[in-house]
MARLUMMI-884503 format. One record per residue (C-alpha): residue number from 1; x, y, z. Coordinates in steps of 0.2 Angstrom, whole numbers, plus 5000, padded with zeros to 4 digits. Layout:
N
<pt NUM,<X,Y,Z>>
...
***
This chain:
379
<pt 1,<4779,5032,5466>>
<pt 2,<4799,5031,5469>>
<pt 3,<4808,5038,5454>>
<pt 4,<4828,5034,5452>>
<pt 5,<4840,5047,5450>>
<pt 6,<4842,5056,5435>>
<pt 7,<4859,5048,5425>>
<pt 8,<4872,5061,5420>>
<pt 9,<4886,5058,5409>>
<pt 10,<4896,5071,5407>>
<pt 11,<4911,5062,5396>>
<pt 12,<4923,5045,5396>>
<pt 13,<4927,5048,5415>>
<pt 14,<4908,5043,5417>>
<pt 15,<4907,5028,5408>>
<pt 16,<4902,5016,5423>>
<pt 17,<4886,5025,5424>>
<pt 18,<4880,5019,5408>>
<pt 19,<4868,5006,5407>>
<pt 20,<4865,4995,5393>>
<pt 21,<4849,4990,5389>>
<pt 22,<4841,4974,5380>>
<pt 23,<4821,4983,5377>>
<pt 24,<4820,4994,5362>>
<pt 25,<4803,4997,5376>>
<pt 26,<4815,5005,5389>>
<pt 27,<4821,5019,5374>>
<pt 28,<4804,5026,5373>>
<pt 29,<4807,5046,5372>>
<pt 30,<4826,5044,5372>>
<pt 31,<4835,5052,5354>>
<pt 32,<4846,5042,5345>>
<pt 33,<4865,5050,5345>>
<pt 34,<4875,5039,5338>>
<pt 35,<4884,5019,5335>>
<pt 36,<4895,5011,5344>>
<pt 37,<4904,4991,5342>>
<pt 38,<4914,4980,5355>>
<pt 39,<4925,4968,5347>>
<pt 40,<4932,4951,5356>>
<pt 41,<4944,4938,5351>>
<pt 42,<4932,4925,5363>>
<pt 43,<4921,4913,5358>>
<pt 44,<4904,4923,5368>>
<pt 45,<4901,4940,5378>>
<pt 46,<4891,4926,5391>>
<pt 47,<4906,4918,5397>>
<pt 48,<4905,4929,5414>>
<pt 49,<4925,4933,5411>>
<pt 50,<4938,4947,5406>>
<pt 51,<4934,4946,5388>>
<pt 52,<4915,4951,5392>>
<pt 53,<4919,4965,5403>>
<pt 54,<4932,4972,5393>>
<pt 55,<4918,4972,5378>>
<pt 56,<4906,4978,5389>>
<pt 57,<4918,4991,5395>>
<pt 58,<4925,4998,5380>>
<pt 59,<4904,5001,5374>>
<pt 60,<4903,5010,5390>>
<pt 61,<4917,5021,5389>>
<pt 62,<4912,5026,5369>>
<pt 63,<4893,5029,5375>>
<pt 64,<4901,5038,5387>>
<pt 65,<4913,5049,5373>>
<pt 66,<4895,5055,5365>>
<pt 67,<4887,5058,5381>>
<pt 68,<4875,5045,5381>>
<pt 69,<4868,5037,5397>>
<pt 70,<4861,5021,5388>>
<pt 71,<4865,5010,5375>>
<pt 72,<4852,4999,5365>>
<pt 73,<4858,4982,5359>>
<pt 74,<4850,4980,5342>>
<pt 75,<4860,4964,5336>>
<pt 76,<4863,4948,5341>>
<pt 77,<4878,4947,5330>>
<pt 78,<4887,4959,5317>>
<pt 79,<4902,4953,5309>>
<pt 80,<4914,4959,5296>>
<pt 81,<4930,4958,5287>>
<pt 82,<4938,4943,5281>>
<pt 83,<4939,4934,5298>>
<pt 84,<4919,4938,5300>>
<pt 85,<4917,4919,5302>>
<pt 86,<4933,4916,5315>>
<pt 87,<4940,4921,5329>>
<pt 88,<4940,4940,5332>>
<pt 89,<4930,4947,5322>>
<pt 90,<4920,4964,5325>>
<pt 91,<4905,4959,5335>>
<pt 92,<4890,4967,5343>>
<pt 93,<4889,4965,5363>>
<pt 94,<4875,4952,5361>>
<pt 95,<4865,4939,5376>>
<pt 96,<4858,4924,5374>>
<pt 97,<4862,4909,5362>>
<pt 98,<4875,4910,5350>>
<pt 99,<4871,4896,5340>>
<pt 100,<4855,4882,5339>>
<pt 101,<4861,4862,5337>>
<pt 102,<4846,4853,5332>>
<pt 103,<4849,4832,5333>>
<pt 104,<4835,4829,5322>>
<pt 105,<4816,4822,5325>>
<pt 106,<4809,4838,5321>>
<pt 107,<4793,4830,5317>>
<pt 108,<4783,4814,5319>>
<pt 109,<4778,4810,5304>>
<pt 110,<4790,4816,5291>>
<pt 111,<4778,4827,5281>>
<pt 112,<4782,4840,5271>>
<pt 113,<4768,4849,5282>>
<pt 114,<4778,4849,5298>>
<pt 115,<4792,4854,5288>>
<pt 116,<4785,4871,5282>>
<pt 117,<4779,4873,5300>>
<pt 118,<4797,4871,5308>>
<pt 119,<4804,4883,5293>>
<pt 120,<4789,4894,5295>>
<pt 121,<4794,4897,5313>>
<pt 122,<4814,4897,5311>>
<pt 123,<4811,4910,5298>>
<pt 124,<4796,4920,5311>>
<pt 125,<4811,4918,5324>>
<pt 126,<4825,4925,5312>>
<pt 127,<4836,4910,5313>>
<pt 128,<4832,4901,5296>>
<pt 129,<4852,4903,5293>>
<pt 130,<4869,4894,5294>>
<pt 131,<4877,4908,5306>>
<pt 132,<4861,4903,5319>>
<pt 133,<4855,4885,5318>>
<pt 134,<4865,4868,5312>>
<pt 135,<4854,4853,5311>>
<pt 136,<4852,4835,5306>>
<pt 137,<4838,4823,5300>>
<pt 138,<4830,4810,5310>>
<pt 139,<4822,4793,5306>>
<pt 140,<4805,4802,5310>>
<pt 141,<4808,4815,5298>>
<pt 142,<4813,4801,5284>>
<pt 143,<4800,4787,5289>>
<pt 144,<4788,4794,5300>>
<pt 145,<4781,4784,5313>>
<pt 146,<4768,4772,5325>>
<pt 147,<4759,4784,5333>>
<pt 148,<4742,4773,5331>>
<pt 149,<4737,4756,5330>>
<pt 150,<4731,4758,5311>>
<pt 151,<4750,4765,5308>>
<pt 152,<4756,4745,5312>>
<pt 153,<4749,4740,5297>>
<pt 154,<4753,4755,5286>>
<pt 155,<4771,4759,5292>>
<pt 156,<4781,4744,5282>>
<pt 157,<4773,4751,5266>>
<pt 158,<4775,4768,5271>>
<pt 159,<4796,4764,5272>>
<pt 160,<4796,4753,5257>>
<pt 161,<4788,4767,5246>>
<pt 162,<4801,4781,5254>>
<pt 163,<4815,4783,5245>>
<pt 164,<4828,4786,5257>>
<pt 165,<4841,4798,5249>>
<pt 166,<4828,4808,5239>>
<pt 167,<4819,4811,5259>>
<pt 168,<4833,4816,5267>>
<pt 169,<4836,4830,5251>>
<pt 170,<4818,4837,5253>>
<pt 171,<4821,4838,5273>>
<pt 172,<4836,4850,5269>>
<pt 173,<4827,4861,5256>>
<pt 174,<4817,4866,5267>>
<pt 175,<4832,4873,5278>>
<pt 176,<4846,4875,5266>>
<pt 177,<4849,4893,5272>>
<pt 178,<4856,4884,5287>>
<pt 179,<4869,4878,5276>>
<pt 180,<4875,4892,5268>>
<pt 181,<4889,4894,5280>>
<pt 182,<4896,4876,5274>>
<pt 183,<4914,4875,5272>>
<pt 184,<4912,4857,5267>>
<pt 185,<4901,4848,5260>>
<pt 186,<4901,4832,5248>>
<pt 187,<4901,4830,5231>>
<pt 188,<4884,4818,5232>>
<pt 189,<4871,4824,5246>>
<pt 190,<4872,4835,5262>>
<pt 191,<4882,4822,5272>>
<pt 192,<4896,4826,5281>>
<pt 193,<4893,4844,5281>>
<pt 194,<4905,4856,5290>>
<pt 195,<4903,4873,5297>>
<pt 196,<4913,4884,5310>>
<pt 197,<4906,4897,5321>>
<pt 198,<4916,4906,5332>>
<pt 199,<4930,4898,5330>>
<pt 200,<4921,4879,5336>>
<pt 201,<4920,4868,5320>>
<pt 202,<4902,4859,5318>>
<pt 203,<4902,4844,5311>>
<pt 204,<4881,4836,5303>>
<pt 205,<4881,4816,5301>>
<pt 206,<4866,4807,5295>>
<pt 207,<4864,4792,5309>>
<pt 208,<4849,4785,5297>>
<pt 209,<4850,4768,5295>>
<pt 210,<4838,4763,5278>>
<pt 211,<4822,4752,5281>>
<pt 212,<4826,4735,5277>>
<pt 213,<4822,4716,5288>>
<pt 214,<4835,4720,5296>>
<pt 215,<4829,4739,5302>>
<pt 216,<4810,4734,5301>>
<pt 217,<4805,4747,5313>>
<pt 218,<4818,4761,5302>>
<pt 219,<4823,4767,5319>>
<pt 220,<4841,4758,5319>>
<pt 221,<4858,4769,5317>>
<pt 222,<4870,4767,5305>>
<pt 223,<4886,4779,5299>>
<pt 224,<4892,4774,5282>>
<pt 225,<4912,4773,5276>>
<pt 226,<4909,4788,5267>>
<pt 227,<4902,4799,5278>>
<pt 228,<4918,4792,5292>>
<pt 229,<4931,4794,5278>>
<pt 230,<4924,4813,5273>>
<pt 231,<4924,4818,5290>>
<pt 232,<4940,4812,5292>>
<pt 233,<4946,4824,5278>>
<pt 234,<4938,4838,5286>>
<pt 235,<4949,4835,5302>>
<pt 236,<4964,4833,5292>>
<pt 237,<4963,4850,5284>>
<pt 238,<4960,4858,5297>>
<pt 239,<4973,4868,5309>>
<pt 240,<4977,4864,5326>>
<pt 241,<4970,4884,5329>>
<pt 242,<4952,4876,5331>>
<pt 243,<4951,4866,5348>>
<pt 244,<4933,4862,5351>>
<pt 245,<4927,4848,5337>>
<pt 246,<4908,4846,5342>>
<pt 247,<4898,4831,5330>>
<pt 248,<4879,4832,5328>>
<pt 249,<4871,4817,5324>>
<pt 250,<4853,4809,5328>>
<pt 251,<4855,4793,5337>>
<pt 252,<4862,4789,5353>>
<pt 253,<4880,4781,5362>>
<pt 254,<4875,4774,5377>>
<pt 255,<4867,4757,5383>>
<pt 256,<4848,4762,5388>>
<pt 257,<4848,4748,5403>>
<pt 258,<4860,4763,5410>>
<pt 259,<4846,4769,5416>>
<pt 260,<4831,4761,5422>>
<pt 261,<4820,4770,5436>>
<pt 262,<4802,4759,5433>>
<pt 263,<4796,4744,5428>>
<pt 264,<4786,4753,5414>>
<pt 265,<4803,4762,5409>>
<pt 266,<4813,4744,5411>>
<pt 267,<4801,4738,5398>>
<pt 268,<4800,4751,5388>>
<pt 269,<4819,4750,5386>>
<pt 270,<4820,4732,5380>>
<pt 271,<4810,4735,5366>>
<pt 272,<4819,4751,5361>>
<pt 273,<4836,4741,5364>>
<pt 274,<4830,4731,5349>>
<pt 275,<4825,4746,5335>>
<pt 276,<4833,4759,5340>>
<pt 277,<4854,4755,5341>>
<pt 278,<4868,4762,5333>>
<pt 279,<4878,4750,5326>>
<pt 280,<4897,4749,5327>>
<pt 281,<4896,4760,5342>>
<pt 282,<4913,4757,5349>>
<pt 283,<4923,4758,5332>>
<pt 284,<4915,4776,5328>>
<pt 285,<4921,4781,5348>>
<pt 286,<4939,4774,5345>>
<pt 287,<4937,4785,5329>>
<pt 288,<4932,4799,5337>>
<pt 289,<4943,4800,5349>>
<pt 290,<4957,4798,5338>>
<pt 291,<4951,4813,5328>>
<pt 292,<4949,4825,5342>>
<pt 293,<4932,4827,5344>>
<pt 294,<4927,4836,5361>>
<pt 295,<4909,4834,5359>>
<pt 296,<4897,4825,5351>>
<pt 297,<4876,4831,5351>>
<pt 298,<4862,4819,5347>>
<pt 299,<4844,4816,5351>>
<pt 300,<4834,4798,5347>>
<pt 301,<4828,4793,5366>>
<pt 302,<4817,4804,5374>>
<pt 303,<4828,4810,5389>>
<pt 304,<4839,4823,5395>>
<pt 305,<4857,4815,5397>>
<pt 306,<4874,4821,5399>>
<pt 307,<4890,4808,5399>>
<pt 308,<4906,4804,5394>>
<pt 309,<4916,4789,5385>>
<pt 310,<4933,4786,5383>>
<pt 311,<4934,4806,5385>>
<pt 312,<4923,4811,5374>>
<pt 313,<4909,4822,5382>>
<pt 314,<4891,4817,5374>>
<pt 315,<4877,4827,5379>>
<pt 316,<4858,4820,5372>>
<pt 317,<4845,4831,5368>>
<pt 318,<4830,4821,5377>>
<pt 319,<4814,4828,5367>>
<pt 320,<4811,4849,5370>>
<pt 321,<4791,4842,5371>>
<pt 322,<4789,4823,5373>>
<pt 323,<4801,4818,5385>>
<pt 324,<4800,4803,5395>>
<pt 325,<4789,4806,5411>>
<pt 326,<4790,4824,5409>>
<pt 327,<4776,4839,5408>>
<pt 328,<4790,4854,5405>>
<pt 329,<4799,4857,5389>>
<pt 330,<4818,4854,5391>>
<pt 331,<4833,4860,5382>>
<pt 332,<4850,4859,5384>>
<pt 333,<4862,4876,5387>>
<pt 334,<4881,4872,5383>>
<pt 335,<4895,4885,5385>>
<pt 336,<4913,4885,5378>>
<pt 337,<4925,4894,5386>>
<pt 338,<4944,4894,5385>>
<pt 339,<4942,4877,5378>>
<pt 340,<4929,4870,5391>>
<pt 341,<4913,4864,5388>>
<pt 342,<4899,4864,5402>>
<pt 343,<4882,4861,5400>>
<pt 344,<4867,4864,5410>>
<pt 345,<4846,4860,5408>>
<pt 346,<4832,4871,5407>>
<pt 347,<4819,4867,5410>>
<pt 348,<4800,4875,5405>>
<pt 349,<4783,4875,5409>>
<pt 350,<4771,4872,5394>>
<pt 351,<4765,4890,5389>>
<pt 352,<4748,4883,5384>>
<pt 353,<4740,4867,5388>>
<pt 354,<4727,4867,5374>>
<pt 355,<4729,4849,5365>>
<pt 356,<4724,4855,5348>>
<pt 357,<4739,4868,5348>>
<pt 358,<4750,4852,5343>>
<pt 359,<4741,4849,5327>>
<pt 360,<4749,4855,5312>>
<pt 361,<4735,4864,5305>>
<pt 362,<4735,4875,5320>>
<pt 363,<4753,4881,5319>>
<pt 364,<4748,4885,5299>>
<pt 365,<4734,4894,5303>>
<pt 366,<4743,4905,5314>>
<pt 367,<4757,4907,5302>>
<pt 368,<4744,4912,5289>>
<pt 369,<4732,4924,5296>>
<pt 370,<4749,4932,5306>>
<pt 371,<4742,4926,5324>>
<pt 372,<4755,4927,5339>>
<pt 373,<4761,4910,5343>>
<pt 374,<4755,4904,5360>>
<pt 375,<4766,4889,5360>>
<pt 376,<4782,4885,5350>>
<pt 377,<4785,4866,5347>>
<pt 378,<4803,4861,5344>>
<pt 379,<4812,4876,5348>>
***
């Protein structure tokens, strides 16, 4: 069996021998001799720039200082100091994710079930907090759905007897760590909330439009006047230090006879053209614009798209597990750097193929007798 060479770091001059490592699994046998910290006035250590080398660098050179060959990453993210949630802050070098958007439909039904199933498995994941995920309520998770044909009958009722502010309220409390980070939020509800995270300002809408004849199927959008008017104030106080405005909302932007590859998709569409619009679509664009938003997130119709409209770069979610003609689980990776967003799709293969690992009662038997997760749904 081949062996590598031993590593030898006799001081700072040796630096670009150290090796950082990811796997608390690679440390076995190794002693602990010390703590070191790279700071960054970026937005991320993954942007493949000067910014991350020089961080990268400098954690090298201090490993190097004690003598150490290896250095453990142990944090995603340490921050401290009154600029903790800004720019330039003290950070851990870190990889992966900075930060999770969530454009709603979390569930099917709207149960508070499948809400203590998506908390249970943020919290198992450590990012039940505001400083790791932002998210936003869909018309499933207020109304439900059809899923089967007795549902046809039972779904009107099941909208009439759901009152609609008090719905979205429980969907929060089950999350309301993820708000703790809020520089804004209204005086009645969650809606518009605010947040910034590296120096990117987040902004939650509720695109919810109330059941009603003129909703029947409770899937239609709909921002109200207070919600536009808050938001905004939230662009008026801030400075013009923070360049990337990014809006997280639940339904969609674009015409869905954009895209039509089948028949059975063609058709598909015309129904959905009907029950699931956004209404006053163009004036919330013009607004938009004129506010400076860079990006706007949302979810609603199950496919993976990426577009722009009158400049402003919209990127939907798809469905991570029920996408349209789709066996893999998708999600979208977008990266900010120096002011540009780009965006890319991954792309997954189901870990298990069981049917009964989507019931609810699975995840809450794992969850109670401590099993290892097979399959994660939403994430």
């Amino acid at each position: 069996e081949d062996v590598t060479e031993k590593i030898v770091v006799n001081g700072e001059d040796d630096w670009e021998k150290v090796v950082i490592l990811e796997d608390k699994a690679y440390i076995a046998g190794l002693k602990k001799a010390g703590e070191v910290r790279g700071k960054t006035g970026l937005i991320n250590f993954q942007t493949g720039n000067t910014g991350d080398k020089k961080a990268s660098k400098k954690l090298k050179m201090d490993a190097a200082k004690l003598g150490c060959p290896f250095v453990l990453m142990t944090a995603d993210k340490t921050t401290v100091g009154a600029n903790s949630n800004a720019l330039g802050g003290s950070q851990a070098i870190k990889t992966g994710v900075d930060h999770i958007l969530i454009s709603g439909d979390i569930t099917d039904h709207g149960t508070e079930k499948d809400f203590e199933i998506f908390r249970k498995i943020l919290k198992n994941l450590n990012l039940l907090s505001g400083e790791r995920v932002s998210l936003v309520a869909g018309n499933h998770d207020i109304y439900g759905g059809v899923t089967i044909t007795e549902d046809l009958i039972s779904f009107p009722s099941r909208c009439l007897n759901t009152d609609y502010e008090k719905k979205v309220e429980l969907f929060h409390s089950y999350f309301s760590e993820t708000l703790n980070n809020a520089f804004f939020l209204p005086e009645e509800g969650i809606y518009p909330y605010a947040k910034i995270i590296d120096g990117v300002v987040i902004v939650g809408l509720n695109s919810n439009e109330k059941f009603s004849l003129k909703n029947p199927a409770a899937s239609n959008g709909k921002i109200n006047k207070t919600q536009l008017e808050n938001l905004s104030l939230i662009f008026d106080k801030l400075n013009s230090d923070y360049h990337t405005k990014i809006l997280l909302v639940h339904h969609h932007f674009y015409k869905l006879d954009d895209v039509q590859e089948t028949l059975t998709k063609k058709f598909f569409q015309k129904i959905e053209s009907h029950t699931t619009k956004l209404k006053k679509r163009r004036k919330l664009i013009k607004l938009f614009n004129n506010l400076g938003v860079n990006l706007v997130l949302h979810g609603h119709i199950h496919e993976n798209k990426s577009y722009h409209i009158k400049g402003i770069k919209f990127i939907n979610s798809g469905a991570s597990i029920k996408n349209l003609f789709s066996e893999r689980l998708s999600l979208n990776s977008i990266r900010i750097q120096n002011g540009k967003i780009s965006d890319e799709l991954l792309k997954f293969q189901f870990v298990s193929s069981k049917k009964d690992h989507l019931h609810p009662d699975y995840f809450l038997d794992i969850y109670n007798k401590k099993k290892d997760l097979e399959y994660l749904p939403a994430i």
